[in-house]
C-alpha positions as CSV (number, residue, x, y, z in Angstrom):
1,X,138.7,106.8,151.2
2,X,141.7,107.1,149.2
3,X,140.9,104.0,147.1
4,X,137.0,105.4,146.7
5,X,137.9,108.6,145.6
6,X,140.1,107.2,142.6
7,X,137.6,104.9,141.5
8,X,135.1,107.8,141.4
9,X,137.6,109.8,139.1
10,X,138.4,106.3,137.0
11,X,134.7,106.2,136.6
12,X,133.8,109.7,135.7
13,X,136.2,109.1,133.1
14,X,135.8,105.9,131.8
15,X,131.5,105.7,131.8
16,X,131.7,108.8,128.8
17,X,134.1,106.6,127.1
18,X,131.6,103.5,126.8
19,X,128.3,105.5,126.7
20,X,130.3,107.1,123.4
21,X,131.4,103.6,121.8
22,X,127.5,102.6,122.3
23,X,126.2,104.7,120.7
24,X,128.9,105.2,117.8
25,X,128.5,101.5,117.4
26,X,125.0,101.2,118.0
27,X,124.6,104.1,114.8
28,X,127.0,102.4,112.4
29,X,124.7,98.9,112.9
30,X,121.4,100.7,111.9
31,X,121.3,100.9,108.6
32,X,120.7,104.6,107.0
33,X,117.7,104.6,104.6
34,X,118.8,107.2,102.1
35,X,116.4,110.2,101.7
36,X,116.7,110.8,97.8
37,X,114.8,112.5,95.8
38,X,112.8,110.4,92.9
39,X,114.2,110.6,89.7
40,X,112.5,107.8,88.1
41,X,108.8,107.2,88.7
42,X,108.3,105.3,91.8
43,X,105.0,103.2,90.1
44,X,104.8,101.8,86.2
45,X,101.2,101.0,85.2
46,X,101.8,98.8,82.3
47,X,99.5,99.3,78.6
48,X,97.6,96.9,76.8
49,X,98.2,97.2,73.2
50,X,95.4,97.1,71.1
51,X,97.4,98.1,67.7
52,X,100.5,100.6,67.3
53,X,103.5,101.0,68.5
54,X,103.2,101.6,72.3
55,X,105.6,102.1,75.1
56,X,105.4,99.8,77.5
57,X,104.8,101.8,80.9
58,X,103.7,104.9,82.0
59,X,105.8,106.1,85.0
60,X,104.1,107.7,87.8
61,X,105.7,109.7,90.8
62,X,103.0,109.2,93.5
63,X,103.3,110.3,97.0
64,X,101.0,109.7,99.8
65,X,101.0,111.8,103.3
66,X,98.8,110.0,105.7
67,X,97.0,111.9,108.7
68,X,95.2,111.1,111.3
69,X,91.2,110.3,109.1
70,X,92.9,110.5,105.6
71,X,95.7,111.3,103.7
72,X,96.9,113.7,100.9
73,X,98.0,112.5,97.1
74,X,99.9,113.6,94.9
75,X,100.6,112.3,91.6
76,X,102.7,113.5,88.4
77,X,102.3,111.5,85.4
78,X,106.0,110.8,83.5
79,X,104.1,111.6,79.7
80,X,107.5,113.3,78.7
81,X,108.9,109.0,77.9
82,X,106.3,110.0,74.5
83,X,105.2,113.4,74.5
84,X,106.5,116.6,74.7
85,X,103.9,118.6,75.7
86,X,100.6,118.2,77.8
87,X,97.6,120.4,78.4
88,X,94.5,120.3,81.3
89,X,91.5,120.0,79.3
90,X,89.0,118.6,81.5
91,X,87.9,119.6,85.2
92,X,84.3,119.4,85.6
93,X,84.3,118.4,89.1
94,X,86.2,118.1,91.9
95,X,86.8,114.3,91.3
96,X,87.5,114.0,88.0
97,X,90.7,115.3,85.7
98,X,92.0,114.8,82.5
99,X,94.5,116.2,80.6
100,X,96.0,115.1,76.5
101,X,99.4,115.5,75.2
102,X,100.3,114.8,71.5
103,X,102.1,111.4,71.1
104,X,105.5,111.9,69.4
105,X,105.6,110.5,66.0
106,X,107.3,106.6,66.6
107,X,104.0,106.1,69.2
108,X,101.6,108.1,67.1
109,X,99.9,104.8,66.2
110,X,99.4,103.6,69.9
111,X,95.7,102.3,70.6
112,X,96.0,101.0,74.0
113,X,95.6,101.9,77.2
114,X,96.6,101.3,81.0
115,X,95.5,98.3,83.4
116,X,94.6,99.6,85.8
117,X,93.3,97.0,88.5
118,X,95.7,98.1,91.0
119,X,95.4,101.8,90.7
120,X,91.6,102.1,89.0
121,X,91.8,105.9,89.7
122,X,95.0,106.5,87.6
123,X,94.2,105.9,83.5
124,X,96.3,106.6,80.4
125,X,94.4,106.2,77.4
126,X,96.1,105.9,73.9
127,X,93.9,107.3,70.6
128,X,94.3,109.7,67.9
129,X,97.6,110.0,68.2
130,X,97.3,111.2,71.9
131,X,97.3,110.1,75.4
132,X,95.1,111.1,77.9
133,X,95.7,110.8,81.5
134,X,92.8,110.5,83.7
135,X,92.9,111.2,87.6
136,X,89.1,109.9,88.4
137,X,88.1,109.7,92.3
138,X,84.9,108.5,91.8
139,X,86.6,105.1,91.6
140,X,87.8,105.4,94.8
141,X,86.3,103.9,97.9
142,X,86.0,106.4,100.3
143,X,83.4,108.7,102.4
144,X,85.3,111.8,101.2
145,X,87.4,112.7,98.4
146,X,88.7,115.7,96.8
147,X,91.1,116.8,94.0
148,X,92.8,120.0,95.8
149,X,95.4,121.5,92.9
150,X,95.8,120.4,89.4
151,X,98.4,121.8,86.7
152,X,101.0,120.8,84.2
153,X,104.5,120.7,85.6
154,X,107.3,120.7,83.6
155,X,104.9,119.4,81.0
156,X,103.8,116.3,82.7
157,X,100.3,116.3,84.4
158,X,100.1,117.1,88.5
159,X,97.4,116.1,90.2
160,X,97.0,116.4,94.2
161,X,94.0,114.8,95.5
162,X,93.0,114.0,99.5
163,X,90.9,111.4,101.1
164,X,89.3,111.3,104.5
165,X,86.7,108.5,106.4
């Protein structure tokens, strides 16, 4: 009894002990995806010169939240890499947006625009000494789609659009 009772107390205190080292080494071996904000545009659609001086990308921040039939979008175009200021000036419909901004003067003489195979919804258009970034869900292949909010943010386009089957 004597001999049960101290290996009861040995193992009251010595289980805790390796439940804590599995799990403190169990946490160390998984690795810890940083949750950081995005700085830099996540997706870079690239142009196809036609004449001018052109940058190379345009920088998207896109951001999908998938639920159960669909998923929200949303979108803010990086136009601050050659403009500096951006305006909404066409929303006709709830699937179609467009907004300009002014190019700076070293890309004023861009003609060129995205390619946009990947993303056909997303355009950039270079003309006129202005780009115009298109948001256009009729391209999209799904029963339902909507753009829900639109705006200029800290003068770059915003755009969030939803899907659903």
């Amino acid at each position: 009894m004597n001999k049960l009772a101290k290996l009861t107390i040995f193992s009251g205190v010595l289980c805790p002990l390796v439940v804590v080292g599995v799990i403190a080494t169990t946490a160390k071996a998984q690795p810890q995806s940083a949750q950081e904000p995005l700085f830099t545009p996540n997706v870079q659609m690239k142009i196809q010169r036609t004449s001018g001086t052109c940058p190379q990308t345009v920088g998207l921040w896109w951001i999908g939240l998938p639920y159960e039939g669909g998923a929200e979008h949303t979108v803010a175009a990086d136009t601050r890499a050659f403009a500096d200021t951006t305006q909404l000036v066409a929303s006709k419909s709830k699937l179609f947006v467009e907004f300009v901004s002014p190019l700076r003067s070293n890309y004023a003489s861009c003609v060129g625009q995205t390619q946009g195979q990947e993303h056909p919804f997303y355009n950039v258009q270079f003309k006129n000494k202005k780009a115009y970034f298109r948001v256009d869900l009729r391209k999209v292949n799904a029963p339902a789609q909507l753009i829900t909010y639109k705006s200029v943010v800290a003068s770059r386009p915003y755009v969030r659009w939803a899907i659903a089957d």
